[in-house]
C-alpha positions as CSV (number, residue, x, y, z in Angstrom):
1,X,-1.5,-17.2,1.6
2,X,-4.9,-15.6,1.5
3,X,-5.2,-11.8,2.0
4,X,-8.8,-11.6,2.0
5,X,-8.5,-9.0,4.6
6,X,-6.0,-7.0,2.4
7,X,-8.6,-4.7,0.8
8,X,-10.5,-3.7,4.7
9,X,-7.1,-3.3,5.7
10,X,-6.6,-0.6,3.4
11,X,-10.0,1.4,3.3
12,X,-10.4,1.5,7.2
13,X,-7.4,3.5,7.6
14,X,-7.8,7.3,7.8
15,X,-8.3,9.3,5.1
16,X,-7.7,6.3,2.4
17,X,-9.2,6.7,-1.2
18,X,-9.8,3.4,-3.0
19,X,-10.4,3.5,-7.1
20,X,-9.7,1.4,-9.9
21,X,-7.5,2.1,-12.6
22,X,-8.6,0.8,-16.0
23,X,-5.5,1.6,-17.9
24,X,-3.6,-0.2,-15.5
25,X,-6.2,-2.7,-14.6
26,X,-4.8,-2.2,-10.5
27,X,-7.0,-0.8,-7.8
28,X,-5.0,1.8,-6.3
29,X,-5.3,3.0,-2.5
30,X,-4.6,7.0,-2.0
31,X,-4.1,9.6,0.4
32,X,-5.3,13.3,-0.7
33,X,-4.4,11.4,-4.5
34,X,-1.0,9.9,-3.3
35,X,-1.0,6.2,-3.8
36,X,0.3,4.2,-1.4
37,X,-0.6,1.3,-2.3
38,X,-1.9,-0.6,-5.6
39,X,-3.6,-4.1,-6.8
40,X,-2.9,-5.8,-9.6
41,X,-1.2,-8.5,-11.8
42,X,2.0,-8.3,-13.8
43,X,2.5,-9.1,-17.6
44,X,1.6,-13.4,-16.7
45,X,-1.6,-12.0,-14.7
46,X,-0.3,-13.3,-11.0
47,X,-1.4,-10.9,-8.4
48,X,0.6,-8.6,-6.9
49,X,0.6,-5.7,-4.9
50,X,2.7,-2.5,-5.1
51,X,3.8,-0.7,-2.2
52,X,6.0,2.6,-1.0
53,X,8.9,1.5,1.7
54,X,11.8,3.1,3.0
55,X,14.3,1.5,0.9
56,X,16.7,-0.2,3.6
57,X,13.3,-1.3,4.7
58,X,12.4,-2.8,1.2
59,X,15.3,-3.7,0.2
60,X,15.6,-5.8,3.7
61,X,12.3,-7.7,2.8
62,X,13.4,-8.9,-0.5
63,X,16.5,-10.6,0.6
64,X,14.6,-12.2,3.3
65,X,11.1,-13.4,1.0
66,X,11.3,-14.3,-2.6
67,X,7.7,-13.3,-3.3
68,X,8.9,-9.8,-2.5
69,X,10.7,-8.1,-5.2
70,X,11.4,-4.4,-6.4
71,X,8.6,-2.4,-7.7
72,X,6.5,-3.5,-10.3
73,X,6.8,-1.0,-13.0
74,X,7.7,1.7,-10.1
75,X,10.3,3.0,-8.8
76,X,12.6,0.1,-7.8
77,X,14.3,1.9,-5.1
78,X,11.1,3.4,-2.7
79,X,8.5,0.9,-4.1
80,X,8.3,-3.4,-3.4
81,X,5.9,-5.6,-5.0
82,X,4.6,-9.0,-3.1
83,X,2.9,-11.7,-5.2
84,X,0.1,-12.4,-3.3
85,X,0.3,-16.1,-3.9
86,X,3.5,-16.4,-1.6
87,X,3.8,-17.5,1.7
88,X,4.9,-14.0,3.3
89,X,3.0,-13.8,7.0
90,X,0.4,-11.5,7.4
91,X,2.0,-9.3,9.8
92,X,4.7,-8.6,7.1
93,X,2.2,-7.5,4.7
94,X,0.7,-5.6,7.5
95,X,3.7,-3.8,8.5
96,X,4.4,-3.3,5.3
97,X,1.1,-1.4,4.2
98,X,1.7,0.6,8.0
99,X,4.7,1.9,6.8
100,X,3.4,2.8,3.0
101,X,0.6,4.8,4.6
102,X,2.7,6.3,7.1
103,X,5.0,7.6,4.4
104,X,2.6,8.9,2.1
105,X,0.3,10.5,5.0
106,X,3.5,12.2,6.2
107,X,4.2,13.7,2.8
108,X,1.3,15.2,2.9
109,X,1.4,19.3,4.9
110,X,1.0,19.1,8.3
111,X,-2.3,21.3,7.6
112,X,-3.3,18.4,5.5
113,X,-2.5,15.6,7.8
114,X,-4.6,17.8,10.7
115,X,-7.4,18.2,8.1
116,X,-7.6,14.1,7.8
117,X,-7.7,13.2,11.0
118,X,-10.6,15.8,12.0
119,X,-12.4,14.4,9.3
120,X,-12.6,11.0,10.3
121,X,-12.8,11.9,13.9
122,X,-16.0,14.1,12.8
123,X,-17.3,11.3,11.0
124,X,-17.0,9.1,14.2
125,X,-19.2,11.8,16.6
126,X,-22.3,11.3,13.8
């Protein structure tokens, strides 16, 4: 499949960081500096990307798609990796990165989580 959308998808949601990590040569997608989400490759350079699940969730997902496995150097019980050069629909990748930013963002104090959503809703009145 082609996720050219993937990166948009991730940036347009509220509150979303975007960087690049050279160390782990992944760009990484963060709330308040949690990641929920990360680009990259593993050790044979196919692209992949990493994301936070609720594990019945997860763990659901990799018995249904083969391109979906457990974390990629992560935590193999909250985190799934999906090689982007499967053939899993986009609304699964979709829900999936839904669900990843939902958990992180509630992680976060509700003080936090209030503070984000004023933000962008300020920076939509300018």
């Amino acid at each position: 499949m082609n996720y050219n959308w993937l990166d948009e998808y991730c940036t347009t949601k509220k509150g979303v960081e975007k960087d690049y990590k050279i160390e782990w040569d992944a760009t990484r997608y963060r709330i308040n500096g949690k990641m929920f989400a990360m680009c990259g490759g593993d050790k044979e350079g196919k692209p992949i990307i990493t994301m936070k699940l609720e594990p019945d969730f997860g763990e659901l997902l990799r018995e249904k798609y083969e391109e979906i496995i457990p974390g990629y150097y992560m935590s193999k019980r909250h985190w799934n990796s999906l090689y982007l050069e499967g053939n899993v629909p986009d609304k699964v990748l979709k829900k999936m990165l839904d669900q990843a930013y939902k958990l992180v963002l509630e992680s976060l104090s509700k003080k936090v989580q209030k503070e984000i959503v004023e933000k962008e809703n300020d920076l939509i009145r300018d």
